[in-house]
C-alpha angles and dihedrals in degrees: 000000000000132000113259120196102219104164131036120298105260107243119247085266135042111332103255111222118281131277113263113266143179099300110257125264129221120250103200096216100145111060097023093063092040095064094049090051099047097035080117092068085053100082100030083049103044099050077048094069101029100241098115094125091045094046091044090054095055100061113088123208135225115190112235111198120211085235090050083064097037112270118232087005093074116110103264111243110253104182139031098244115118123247124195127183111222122198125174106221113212099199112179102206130097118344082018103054087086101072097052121314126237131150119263140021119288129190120207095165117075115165136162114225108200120181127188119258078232090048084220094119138022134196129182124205115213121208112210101240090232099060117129109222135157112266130204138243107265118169134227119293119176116309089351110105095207130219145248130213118305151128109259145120117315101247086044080098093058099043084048108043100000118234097332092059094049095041087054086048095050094045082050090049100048107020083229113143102241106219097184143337136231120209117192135195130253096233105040102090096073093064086044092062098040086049097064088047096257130308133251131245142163124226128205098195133021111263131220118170119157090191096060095037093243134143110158134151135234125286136015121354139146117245127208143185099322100014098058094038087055091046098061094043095043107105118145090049092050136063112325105336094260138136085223090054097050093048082056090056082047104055085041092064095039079055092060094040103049090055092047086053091045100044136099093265098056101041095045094055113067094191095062101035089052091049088046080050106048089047089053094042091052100058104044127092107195130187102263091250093068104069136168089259090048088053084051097062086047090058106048083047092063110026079138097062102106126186088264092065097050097086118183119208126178126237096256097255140171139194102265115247087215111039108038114221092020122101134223134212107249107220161220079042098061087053092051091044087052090045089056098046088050093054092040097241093122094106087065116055101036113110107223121123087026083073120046102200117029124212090257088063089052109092115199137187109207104210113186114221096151096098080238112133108228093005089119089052094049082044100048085050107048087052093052090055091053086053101265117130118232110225095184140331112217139165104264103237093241128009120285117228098191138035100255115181104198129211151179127234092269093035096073087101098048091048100054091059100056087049091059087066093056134101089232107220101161090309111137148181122261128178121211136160093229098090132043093199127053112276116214106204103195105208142194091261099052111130101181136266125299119260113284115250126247123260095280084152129331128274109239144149132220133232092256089066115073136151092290092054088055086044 
């Protein structure tokens, strides 16, 4: 894999701020998928408490024809594992129309939720928002103009024929038998998260970003409505500037959420898992056949899945050579990954609980010292690609002769196992008390990473594992 310069090249002194860009739009990971995720809590919860009829009239329904997904021509289903196709909707109307208006209705959020024949595991695969795919021919529905063939991003097929466009797109992509979606709304997030009384998260850095609305300090803290809305929009104040960091941030939060929903607190006390419910349950359109009964039976099939047994991977993916700012399945890995999801062999092979702490959870500042213009960009970017998030790339004060990778007394672990990825040189590990994340010095001697493994199993992380464990 090549280096590819994505971003602008830092100046020989401090990076200025950055020029101004579209404002960034919101990718409603989290919830969406946690919903998705946790859809097996919905039907043993809800008889708990009682609201059955209420919940069940919450969730609205979109019919999905067999010839709106192309008939004969669908992968045949080869396990009995369950696969549900999860979209965020931004929908600007209403409630939305507060955070930027535009006709229509958009998706930025497309996930897999596959869940074990046994329900005893469930992993959901993420698709970067940016990755050019071919899409297929959908036609019009309603106010949807349709599409025909054509090589495009990958939620061009929602914007284009809605979920049954991108379902039939997904299923195309993967060769992965598609049982049900969930579609979630825009604004939802927000009562899910007040609902469980806020969510933790632990901050490197302070944050101040006037766009999201977000001023917040260093360290542990509990966000709640706004803030954390704010938190998982905000791009340009956190971490690189990229749409992959922020999906990281993301994860990250869905991570946190998903074990405070799933934790003792919130099952054992009916008024504040009905009200989780009923936010979850208001903002989801479902096909007809996946009903509240029907998550039900999911549910009392798998009261042992616990959150360290929901397990969240990534599509292998890299900046395209040929379209900037646009991203590239890397294969033959995302074929054998989908392989592995459609015969139900994904559990498996994901490395979760092997590796206590995954590369997402490693938090690095690139610092270029080579006296190469850009170098800390190509670098950032390459890392990011392997799962690492980018804090932050900066212009090292005076010129680096070595490699150096910097760490903090309970970051040795971590660090080690940055530095295995390196061409070694005469780079070397250092620990300091000066940083609380991993510092990587490019110096004059780098001489790159080494090749990236084949798929031998997927890199992943699990629900016990959040921004504060990383921390």
């Amino acid at each position: 894999m090549g280096h590819v310069d994505v971003r602008p090249a830092p100046p020989a002194e401090d990076l200025p701020a950055p020029p101004p860009r579209t404002p960034p739009k919101w990718r409603p990971w989290l919830w969406v998928t946690l919903s998705g995720a946790l859809g097996v809590l919905v039907g043993a919860a809800t008889f708990a408490v009682g609201g059955y009829v209420k919940l069940s009239g919450n969730v609205k329904h979109e019919a999905v024809t067999q010839k709106d997904l192309g008939g004969e021509a669908r992968p045949q289903k080869i396990s009995k594992a369950l696969n549900v196709l999860i979209v965020g909707s931004d929908q600007r109307n209403g409630a939305n129309a507060r955070y930027g208006k535009f006709p229509g209705e958009r998706t930025d959020t497309i996930i897999v939720a596959h869940i074990s024949p046994n329900r005893d595991g469930a992993v959901l695969i993420s698709f970067p928002r940016d990755s050019l795919v071919r899409l297929p021919a959908c036609p019009a529905r309603g106010n949807l103009p349709g599409q025909r063939p054509h090589v495009g991003m990958i939620n061009e097929s929602f914007n284009s024929g809605g979920i049954a466009c991108t379902w039939k797109t997904i299923e195309g992509l993967t060769d992965i038998h598609i049982d049900h979606f969930v579609k979630v709304d825009f604004t939802g997030f927000k009562a899910m998260v007040n609902a469980l009384g806020g969510v933790q998260v632990c901050l490197p850095q302070a944050v101040h970003d006037k766009k999201a609305l977000l001023d917040l300090p260093a360290g542990k803290q509990i966000l709640k409505g706004e803030q954390a809305l704010g938190y998982v929009r905000a791009r340009y104040s956190l971490g690189d500037g990229s749409d992959i960091g922020r999906i990281q941030r993301q994860q990250m939060f869905l991570a946190s959420m998903a074990k405070k929903a799933m934790s003792g607190e919130t099952l054992t006390n009916p008024t504040t898992l009905f009200g989780f419910l009923d936010a979850v349950t208001k903002s989801i359109t479902t096909d007809p056949d996946l009903t509240i009964g029907v998550m039900k039976d999911l549910a009392t099939s798998a009261q042992g899945l616990t959150a360290g047994q929901i397990r969240f991977v990534t599509t292998p993916w890299r900046y395209s050579i040929t379209s900037p700012g646009r991203v590239e399945w890397v294969q033959p890995q995302a074929q054998r990954l989908f392989r592995m999801v459609a015969a139900d062999q994904i559990a498996k092979n994901v490395k979760s609980g092997e590796q206590k702490i995954p590369k997402s959870q490693i938090h690095i500042l690139v610092r270029n010292g080579s006296g190469q213009q850009g170098l800390g960009t190509q670098v950032a970017a390459e890392l990011e690609q392997r799962g690492y998030h980018i804090v932050k790339v900066e212009q090292a004060p005076k010129p680096y002769a070595k490699t150096v990778v910097a760490y903090s007394e309970n970051g040795e672990s971590r660090a080690s196992r940055l530095f295995r990825e390196l061409k070694k040189s005469r780079s070397r590990l250092v620990r300091t008390a000066a940083t609380q994340t991993l510092v990587l010095g490019i110096g004059a001697d780098w001489q790159g990473m080494k090749p990236p493994r084949t798929l031998d199993d997927v890199e992943g992380f699990d629900a016990t594992q959040d921004s504060c464990t990383a921390s």
